[in-house]
C-alpha positions as CSV (number, residue, x, y, z in Angstrom):
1,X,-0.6,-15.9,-1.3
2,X,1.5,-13.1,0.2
3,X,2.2,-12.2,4.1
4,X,-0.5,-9.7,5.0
5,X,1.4,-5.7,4.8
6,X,2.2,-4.7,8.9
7,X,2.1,-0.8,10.2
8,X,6.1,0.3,9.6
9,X,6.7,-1.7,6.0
10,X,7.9,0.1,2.7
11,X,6.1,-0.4,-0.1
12,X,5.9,1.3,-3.6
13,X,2.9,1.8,-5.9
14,X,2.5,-0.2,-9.3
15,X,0.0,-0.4,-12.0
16,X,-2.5,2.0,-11.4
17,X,-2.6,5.6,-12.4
18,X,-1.1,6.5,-8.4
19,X,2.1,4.7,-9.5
20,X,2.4,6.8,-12.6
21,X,1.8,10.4,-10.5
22,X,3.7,8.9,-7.7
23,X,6.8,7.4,-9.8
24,X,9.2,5.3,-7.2
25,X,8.0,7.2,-4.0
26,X,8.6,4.8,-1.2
27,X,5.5,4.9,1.1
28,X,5.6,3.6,5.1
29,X,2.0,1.5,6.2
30,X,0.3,3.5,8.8
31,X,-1.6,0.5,9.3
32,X,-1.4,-3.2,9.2
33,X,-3.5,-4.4,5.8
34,X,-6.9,-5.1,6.6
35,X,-10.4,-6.2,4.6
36,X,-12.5,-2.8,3.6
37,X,-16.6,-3.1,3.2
38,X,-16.1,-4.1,-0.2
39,X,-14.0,-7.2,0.5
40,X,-10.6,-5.9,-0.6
41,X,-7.5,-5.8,0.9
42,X,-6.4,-2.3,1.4
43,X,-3.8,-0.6,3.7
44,X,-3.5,3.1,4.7
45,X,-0.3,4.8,3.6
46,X,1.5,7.7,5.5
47,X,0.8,10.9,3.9
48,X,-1.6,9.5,1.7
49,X,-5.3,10.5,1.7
50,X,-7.5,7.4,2.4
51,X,-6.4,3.9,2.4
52,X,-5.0,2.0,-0.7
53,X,-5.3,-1.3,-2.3
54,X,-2.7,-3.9,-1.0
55,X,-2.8,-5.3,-4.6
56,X,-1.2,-2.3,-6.1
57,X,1.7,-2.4,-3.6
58,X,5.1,-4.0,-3.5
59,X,7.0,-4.2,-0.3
60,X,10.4,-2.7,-0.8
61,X,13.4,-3.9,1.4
62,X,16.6,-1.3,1.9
């Protein structure tokens, strides 16, 4: 199981059709990951519209 993503991370999109539009754009959390009504993990991405699913995201370190 992985650390839970915090507000100020980097992470990148990957495999989902986001990744493909969005190819290697790094994206800051604007939240800290949290559980959505559906049960999933999900985190809300700066300049993204509506939160995103933490499974889909890889933290990137620079």
């Amino acid at each position: 199981m992985t650390k839970p993503l915090k507000k100020g991370e980097l992470v990148v999109m990957h495999s989902c059709g986001e990744a493909e539009h969005y190819d290697g754009k790094i994206w800051p959390c604007a939240s800290d990951e949290f559980t959505d009504r559906a049960d999933q993990k999900v985190v809300f991405l700066e300049g993204f519209s509506g939160y995103f699913l933490a499974e889909f995201l890889q933290r990137v370190k620079l």
